[in-house]
C-alpha positions as CSV (number, residue, x, y, z in Angstrom):
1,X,-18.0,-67.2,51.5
2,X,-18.5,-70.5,53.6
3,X,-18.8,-74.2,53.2
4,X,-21.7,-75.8,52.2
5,X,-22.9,-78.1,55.5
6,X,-21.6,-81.4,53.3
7,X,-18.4,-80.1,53.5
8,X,-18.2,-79.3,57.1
9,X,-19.2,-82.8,57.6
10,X,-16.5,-84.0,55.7
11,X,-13.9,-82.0,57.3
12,X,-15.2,-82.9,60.5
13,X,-14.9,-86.7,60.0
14,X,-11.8,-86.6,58.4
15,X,-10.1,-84.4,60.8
16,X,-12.3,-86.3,64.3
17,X,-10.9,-89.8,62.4
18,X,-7.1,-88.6,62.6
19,X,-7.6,-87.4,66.3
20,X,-8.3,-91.3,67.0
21,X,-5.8,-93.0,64.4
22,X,-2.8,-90.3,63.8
23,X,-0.1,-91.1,61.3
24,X,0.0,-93.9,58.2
25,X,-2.3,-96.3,60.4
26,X,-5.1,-93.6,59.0
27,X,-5.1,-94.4,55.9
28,X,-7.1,-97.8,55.5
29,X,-9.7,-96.2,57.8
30,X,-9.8,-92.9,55.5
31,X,-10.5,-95.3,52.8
32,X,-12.5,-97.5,54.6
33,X,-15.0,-95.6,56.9
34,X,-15.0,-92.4,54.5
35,X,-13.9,-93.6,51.1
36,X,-11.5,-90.2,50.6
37,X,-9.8,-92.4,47.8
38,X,-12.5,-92.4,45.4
39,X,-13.9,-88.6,46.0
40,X,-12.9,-87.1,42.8
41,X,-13.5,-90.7,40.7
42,X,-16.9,-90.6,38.7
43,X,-19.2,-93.6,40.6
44,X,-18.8,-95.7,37.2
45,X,-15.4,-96.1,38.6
46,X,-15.8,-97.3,42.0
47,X,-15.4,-93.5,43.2
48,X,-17.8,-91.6,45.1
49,X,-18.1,-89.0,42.0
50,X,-17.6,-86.3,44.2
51,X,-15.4,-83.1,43.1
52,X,-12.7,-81.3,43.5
53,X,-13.7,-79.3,46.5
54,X,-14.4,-82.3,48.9
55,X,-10.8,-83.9,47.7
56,X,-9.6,-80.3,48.5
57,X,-11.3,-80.5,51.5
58,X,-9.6,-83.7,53.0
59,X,-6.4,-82.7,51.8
60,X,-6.2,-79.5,53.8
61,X,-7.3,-82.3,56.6
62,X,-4.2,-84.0,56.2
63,X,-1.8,-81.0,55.8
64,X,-2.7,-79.8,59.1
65,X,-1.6,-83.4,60.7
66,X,1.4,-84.1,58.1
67,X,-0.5,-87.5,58.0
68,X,1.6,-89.6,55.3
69,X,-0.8,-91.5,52.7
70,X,-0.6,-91.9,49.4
71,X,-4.0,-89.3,48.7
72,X,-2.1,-86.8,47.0
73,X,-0.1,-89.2,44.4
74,X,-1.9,-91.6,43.7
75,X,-5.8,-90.9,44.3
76,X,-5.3,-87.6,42.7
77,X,-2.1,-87.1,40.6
78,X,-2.4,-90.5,38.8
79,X,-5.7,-90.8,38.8
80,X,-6.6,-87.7,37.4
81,X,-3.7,-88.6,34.3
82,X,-5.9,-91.7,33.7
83,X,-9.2,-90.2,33.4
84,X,-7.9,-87.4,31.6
85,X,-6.6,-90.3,28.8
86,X,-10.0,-90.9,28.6
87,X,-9.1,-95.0,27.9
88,X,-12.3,-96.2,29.0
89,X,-10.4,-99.9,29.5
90,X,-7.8,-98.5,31.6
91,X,-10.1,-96.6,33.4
92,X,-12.2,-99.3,34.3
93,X,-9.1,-101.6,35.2
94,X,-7.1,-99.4,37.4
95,X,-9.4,-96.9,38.7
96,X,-11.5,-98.9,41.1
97,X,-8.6,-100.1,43.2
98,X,-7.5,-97.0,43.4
99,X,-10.9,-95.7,44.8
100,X,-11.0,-98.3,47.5
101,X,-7.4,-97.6,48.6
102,X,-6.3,-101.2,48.3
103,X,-4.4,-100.4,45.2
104,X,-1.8,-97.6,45.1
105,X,-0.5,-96.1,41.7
106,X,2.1,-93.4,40.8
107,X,2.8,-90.7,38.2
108,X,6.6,-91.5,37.3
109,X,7.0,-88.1,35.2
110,X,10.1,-86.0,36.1
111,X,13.7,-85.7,36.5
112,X,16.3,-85.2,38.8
113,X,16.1,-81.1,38.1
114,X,12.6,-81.2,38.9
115,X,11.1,-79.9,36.2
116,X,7.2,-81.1,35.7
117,X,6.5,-79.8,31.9
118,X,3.9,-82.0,30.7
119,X,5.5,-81.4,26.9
120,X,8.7,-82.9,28.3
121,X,8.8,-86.1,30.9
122,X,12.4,-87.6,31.2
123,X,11.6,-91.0,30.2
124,X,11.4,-92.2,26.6
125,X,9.0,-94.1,24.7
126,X,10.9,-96.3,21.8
127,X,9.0,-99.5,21.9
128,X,10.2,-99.6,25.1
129,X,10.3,-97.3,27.9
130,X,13.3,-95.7,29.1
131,X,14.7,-93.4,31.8
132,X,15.2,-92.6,35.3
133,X,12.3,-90.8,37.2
134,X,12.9,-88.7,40.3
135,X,10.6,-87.3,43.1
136,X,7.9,-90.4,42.4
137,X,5.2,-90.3,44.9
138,X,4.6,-93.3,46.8
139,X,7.3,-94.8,44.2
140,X,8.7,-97.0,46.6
141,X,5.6,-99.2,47.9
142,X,3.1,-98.4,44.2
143,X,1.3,-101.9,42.8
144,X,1.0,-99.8,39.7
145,X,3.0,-96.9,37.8
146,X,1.5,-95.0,35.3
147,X,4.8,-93.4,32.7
148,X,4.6,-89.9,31.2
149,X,6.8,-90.3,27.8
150,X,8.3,-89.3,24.9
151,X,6.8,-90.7,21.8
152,X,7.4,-89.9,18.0
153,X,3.5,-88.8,18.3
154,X,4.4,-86.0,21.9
155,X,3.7,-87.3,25.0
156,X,2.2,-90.9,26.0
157,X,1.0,-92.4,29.1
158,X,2.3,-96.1,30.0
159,X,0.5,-98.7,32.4
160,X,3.7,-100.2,34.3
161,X,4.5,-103.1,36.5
162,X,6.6,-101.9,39.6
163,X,8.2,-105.2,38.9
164,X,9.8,-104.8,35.8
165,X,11.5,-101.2,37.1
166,X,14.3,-100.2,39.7
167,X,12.3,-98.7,42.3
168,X,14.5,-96.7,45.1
169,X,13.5,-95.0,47.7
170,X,14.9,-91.5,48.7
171,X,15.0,-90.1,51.9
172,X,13.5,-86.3,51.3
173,X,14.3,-83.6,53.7
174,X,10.3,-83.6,54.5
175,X,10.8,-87.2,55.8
176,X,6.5,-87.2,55.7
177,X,6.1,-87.5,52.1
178,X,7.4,-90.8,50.6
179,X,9.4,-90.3,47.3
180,X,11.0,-92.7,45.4
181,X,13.8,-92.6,41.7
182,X,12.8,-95.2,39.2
183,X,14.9,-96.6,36.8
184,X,13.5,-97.7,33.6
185,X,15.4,-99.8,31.9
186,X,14.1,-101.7,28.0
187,X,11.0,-101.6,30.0
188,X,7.8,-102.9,28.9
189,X,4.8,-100.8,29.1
190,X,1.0,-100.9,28.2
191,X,-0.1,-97.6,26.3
192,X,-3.2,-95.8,27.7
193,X,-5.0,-93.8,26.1
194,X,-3.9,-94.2,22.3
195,X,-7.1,-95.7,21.2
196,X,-6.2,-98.9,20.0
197,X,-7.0,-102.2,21.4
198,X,-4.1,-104.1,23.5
199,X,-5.8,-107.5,24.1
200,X,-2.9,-108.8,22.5
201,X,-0.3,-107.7,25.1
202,X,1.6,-105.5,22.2
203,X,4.4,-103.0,23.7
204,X,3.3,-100.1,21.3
205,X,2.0,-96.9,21.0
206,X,-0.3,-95.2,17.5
207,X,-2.1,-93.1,19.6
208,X,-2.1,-89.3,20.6
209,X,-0.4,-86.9,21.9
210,X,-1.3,-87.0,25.7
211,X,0.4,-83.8,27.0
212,X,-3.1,-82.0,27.7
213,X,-4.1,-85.2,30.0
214,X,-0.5,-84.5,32.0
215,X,-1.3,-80.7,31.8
216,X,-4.9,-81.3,33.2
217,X,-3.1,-84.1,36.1
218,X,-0.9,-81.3,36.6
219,X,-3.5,-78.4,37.4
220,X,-5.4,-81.2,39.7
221,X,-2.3,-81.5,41.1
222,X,-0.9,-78.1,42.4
223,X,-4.7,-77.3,43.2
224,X,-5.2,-79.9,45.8
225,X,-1.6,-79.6,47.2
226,X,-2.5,-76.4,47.8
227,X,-5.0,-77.0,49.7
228,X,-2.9,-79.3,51.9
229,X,-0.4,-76.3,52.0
230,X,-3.3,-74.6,53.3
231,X,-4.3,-76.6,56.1
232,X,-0.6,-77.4,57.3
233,X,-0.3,-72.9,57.2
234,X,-3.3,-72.9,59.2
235,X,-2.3,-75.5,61.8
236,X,1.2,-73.4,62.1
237,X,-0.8,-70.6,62.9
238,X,-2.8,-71.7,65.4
239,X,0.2,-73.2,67.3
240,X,1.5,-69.7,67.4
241,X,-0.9,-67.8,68.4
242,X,-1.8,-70.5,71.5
243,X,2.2,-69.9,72.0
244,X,2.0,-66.6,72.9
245,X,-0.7,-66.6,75.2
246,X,1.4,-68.7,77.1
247,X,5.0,-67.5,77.0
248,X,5.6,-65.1,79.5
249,X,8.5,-61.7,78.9
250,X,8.5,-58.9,81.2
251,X,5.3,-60.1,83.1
252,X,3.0,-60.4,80.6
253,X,2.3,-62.7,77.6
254,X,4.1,-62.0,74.7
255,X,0.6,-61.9,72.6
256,X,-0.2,-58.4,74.3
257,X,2.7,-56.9,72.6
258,X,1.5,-54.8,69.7
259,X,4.1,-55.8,67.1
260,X,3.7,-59.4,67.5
261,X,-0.2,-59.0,67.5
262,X,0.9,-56.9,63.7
263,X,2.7,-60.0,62.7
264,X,0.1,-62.9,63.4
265,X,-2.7,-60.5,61.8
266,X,-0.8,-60.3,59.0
267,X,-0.2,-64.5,59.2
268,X,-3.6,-65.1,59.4
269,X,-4.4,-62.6,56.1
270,X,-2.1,-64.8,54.5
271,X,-3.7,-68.0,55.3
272,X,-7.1,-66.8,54.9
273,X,-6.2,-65.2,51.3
274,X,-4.1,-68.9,50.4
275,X,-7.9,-70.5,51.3
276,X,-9.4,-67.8,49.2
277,X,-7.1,-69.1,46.0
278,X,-7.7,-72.9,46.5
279,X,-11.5,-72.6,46.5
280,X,-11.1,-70.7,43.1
281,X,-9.3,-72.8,41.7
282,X,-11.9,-76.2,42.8
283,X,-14.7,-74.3,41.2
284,X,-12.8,-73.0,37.7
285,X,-14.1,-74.0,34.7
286,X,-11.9,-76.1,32.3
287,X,-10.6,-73.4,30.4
288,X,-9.8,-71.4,34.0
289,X,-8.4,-73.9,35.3
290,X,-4.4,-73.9,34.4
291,X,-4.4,-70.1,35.7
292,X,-6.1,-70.4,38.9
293,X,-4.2,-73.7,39.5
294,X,-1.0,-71.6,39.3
295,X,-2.5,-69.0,41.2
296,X,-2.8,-71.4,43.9
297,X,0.1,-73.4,43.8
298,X,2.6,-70.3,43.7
299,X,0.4,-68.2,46.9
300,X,0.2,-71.1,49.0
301,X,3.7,-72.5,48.5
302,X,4.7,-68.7,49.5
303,X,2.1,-68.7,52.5
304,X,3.2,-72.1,54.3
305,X,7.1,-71.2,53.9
306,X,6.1,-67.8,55.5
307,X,3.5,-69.2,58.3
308,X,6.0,-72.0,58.8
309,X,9.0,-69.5,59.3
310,X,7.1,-67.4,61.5
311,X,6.4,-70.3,63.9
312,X,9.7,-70.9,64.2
313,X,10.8,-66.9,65.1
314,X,7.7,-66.5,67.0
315,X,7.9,-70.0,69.7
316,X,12.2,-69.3,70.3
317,X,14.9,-71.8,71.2
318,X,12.1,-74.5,71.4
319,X,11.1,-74.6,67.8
320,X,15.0,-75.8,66.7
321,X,14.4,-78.8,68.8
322,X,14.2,-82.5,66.9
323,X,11.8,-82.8,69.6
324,X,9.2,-79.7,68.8
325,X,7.1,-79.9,65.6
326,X,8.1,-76.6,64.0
327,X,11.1,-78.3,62.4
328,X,8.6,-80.9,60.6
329,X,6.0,-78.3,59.0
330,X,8.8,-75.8,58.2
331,X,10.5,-78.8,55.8
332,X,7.1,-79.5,54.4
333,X,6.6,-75.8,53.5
334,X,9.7,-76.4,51.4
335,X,9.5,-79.8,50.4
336,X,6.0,-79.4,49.1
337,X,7.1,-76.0,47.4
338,X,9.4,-77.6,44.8
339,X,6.5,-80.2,43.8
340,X,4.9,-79.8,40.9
341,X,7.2,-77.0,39.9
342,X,8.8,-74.4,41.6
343,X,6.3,-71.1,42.2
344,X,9.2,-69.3,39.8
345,X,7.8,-71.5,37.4
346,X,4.2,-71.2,37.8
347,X,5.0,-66.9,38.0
348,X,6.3,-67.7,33.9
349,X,3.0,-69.3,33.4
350,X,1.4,-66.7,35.0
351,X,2.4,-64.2,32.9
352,X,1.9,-66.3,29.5
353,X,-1.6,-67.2,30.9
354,X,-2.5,-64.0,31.6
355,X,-1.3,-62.7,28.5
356,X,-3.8,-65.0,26.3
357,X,-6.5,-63.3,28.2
358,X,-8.6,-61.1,26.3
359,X,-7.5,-57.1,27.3
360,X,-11.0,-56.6,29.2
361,X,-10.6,-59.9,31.4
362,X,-6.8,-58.8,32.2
């Protein structure tokens, strides 16, 4: 199965652009001279209206080059939470900035074990919103936060000002994704998607249980981090193989030895198989969606950590170095592994998923 030629074209400018700007400096030309903010927002929006296979596609872009921007959080985590609210005025009042990459937003949703359940977010909904979120996204520099809450009616989404919160930022052992903890404290908050009008600045929320919209952000979510575990599993691989070729034991390269030729063959499986799972998942139907999603998130979590171990084993003392980049893609592999729940985690849904089929699809 290949790309459609749209798609190469994508890839290509994406990955040609961060040749000529690497690291954060990227980002307003991503959003600028590509617009990869507003892919998966619907034009009415201010979004391309694109899918999910040309988001996927720039975030396997960015895995390869570790290229920190705030694509993954807030162009796709929080704004798939809002469209999935389906608040038509929040939509059309935080959306747009988030397409043209001027405005950053963040999901504030779990805490400090790391547990993403969209039934249960750590904060709580009262009147006002309180808690402490951990492992924020872009929490540290956000104009915007969107709050996953408790509410006596399940789960409810909150418009926040950054201002009105305790905002700190962490220093992760991937030091290439930014995270922030955010304190919530009697802190105001404007409901989205309850379906009631707030014109009048009222702190309250009638509305609906929203845990299938943090569900639905979620499955976005592990999807199209997958595919950026993808692209940084392929990039490890490619550095390895180039390796060998090059290092030299007992007069020859070490790529002509027959086990380490077994080991990269087996690497590059792997990666392709990990590719194999994200495009599945970008082309799922709703209702296939939460499998395939955890499909992907658990086999390319478990792809990169491999691919990113190997790398390590296969280039020798040089790969331990502060200076070599082995050390940075290996603490992505794991960093990006506990995201959006642990691949343990996604095995239990798994097995409930796969349980609701019916016995002929099993």
């Amino acid at each position: 199965m290949t790309d459609s030629e749209e798609l190469e074209a994508l890839r290509g400018s994406v990955r040609a652009l961060l040749v000529r700007t690497p690291g954060a400096d990227a980002w307003p030309r991503l959003c600028g001279e590509i617009g990869v903010a507003g892919l998966g927002i619907p034009e009415a929006y201010g979004g391309a209206g694109a899918g999910l296979p040309e988001v996927c596609a720039v975030l396997e872009e960015l895995g390869r080059t570790l290229t920190p921007c705030p694509m993954l959080g807030s162009s796709v985590l929080a704004a798939e939470a809002v469209l999935a609210a389906g608040d038509e005025a929040a939509m059309r009042r935080l959306l747009p900035g988030i397409a043209a990459g001027t405005s950053t937003a963040a999901l504030v949703w779990a805490g400090a074990q790391g547990h993403w359940d969209p039934t249960a977010p750590v904060c709580l909904w009262d009147g006002r919103l309180h808690g402490e979120a951990h492992y924020v996204l872009d929490g540290a520099s956000a104009e915007v936060f969107v709050v996953a809450a408790r509410t006596d009616h399940g789960v409810g989404l909150f418009e926040v000002d950054p201002a009105n919160t305790t905002r700190t930022e962490t220093t992760p052992m991937d030091t290439t994704r930014a995270l922030a903890t955010v304190l919530l404290d009697h802190c105001p908050g404007r409901p989205i998607g309850d379906g009631t009008d707030h014109n009048d600045g009222a702190d309250r929320s009638d509305g609906a249980d929203l845990s299938g919209a943090l569900a639905r952000a979620q499955d976005v979510g592990c999807v199209a981090l997958a595919a950026e575990q993808v692209g940084s599993a392929a990039y490890c691989l490619e550095q390895t193989v180039a390796y060998t070729k090059q290092r030299v034991q007992f007069g020859r390269p070490i790529a002509h030895f027959q086990a380490l030729q077994h080991r990269m063959a087996d690497l590059y499986v792997l990666v392709e198989t990990a590719r194999s799972a994200v495009w599945a998942a970008t082309q799922a139907t709703p209702d296939e969606l939460p499998l395939l999603a955890a499909v992907a998130k658990t086999h390319c979590s478990e792809a990169l950590s491999r691919v990113a171990a190997e790398m390590i084993q296969l280039h020798g003392g040089i790969a331990i170095t502060w200076e070599h980049e082995a050390h940075r893609y290996f603490k992505r592999a794991h960093g990006s592994a506990q995201l959006f729940g642990h691949p343990r985690e996604h095995i239990t849904r798994l097995e409930s998923l796969t349980l609701q089929l019916p016995s002929e699809a099993r």
